[in-house]
N, C-alpha and C positions, 0 to 999 in steps of 0.2 A: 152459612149460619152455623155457631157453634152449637153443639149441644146446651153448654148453657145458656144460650141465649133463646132455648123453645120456649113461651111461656108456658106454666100447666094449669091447664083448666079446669074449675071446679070441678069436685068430683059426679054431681051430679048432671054436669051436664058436659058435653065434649064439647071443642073449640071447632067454632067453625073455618070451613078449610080456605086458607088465599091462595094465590097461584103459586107464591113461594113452596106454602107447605107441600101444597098438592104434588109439586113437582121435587121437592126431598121426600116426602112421601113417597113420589109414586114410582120410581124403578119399577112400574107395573109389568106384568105380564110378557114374562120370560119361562118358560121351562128350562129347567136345567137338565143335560141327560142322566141317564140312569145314574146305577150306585157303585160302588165296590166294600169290597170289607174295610171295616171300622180300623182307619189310620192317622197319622199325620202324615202331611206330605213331603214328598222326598225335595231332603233339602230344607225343611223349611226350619228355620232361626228365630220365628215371631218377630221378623222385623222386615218379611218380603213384600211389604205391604197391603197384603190382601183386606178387602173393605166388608165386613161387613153391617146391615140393618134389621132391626127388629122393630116392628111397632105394630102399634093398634090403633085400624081402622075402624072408625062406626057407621053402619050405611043408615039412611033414613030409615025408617019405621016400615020394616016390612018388605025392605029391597035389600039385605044379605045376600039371601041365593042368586038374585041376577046380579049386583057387582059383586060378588062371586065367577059367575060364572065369566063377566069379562076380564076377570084377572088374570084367570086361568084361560081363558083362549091364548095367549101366549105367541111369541113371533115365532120363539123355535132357535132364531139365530140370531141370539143379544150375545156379540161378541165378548168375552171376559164374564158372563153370568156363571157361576161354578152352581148356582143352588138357588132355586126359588119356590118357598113355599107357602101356601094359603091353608089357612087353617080355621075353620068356626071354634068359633068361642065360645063353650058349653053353658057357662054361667052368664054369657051378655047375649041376647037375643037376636040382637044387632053389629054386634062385632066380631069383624075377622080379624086375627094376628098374620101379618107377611115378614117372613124372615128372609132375609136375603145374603147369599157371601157369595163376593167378585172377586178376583182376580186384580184390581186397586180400585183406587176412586174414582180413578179419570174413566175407565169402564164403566162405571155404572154413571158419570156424569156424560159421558157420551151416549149412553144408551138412552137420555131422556131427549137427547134429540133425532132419534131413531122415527121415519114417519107411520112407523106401526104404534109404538109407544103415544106419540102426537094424536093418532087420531082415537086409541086406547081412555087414554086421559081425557078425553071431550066427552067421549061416551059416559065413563066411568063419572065426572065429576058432580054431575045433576043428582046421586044414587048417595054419594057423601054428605051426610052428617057432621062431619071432623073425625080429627086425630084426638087421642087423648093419652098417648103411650108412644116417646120412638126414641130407639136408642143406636147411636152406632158402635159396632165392635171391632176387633181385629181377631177372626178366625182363625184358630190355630190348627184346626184337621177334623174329621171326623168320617163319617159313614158316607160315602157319595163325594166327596170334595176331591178325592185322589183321582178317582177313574174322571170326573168333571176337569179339572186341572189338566189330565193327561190330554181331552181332547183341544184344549186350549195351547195348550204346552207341549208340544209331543216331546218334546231333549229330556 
């Protein structure tokens, strides 16, 4: 599904989630390892296809902190996951922001048939609300993506 093809949801109220979204949504629960100093990556041209997503999750009324917390339970080893971050959303009561950058796309589309992820997403989907924000990027470097990359990458 393209990007322009998400539809957007009123703004007061978020789209409820299908298994499609869920699952372009959900690249759930990965940690990525630690950091390194603020770089781009060696070698990189903006055209090695690195993937990444930004969007905004809304959980039900008053379940944040628990799909929260299964987000961040995490496999540990989502092969090509360079960065995965959950973040409360100061201003929505209800919303986490997850940003993610992989290594390409086929990574993170392999990673949703991971059977951690699989049973991650069954737990996780009854706690959603909808999407109402997602965007994909191509990551060009930053704080953490070098030393993440390296253990992906070791050459």
């Amino acid at each position: 599904m393209a990007p322009d093809d998400i539809p957007t949801p009123p703004r007061d109220r978020p789209a409820l989630p299908d298994r499609r979204a869920f699952m372009a949504a959900g690249m759930l629960f990965a940690l990525a390892p630690g950091a390194a100093a603020q770089q781009t990556l060696p070698g990189h041209k903006g055209d090695q296809g690195m993937y990444g997503l930004i969007g905004r999750m809304i959980a039900a009324p008053g379940k944040r902190d628990e799909l929260a917390a299964i987000l961040l339970e995490g496999t540990g080893g989502m092969p090509g996951c360079l960065s995965y971050i959950i973040a409360a959303d100061p201003a929505h009561a209800d919303a986490l922001w997850i940003t993610e950058a992989w290594d390409s796309r086929e990574s993170h589309a392999a990673s949703l048939k991971l059977p951690a992820v699989q049973a991650a997403i069954a737990r996780g989907r009854p706690l959603i609300a909808g999407f109402d924000s997602r965007s994909e990027t191509v990551p060009l470097g930053g704080h953490g993506l070098a030393a993440a990359a390296a253990v992906t990458d070791p050459t």
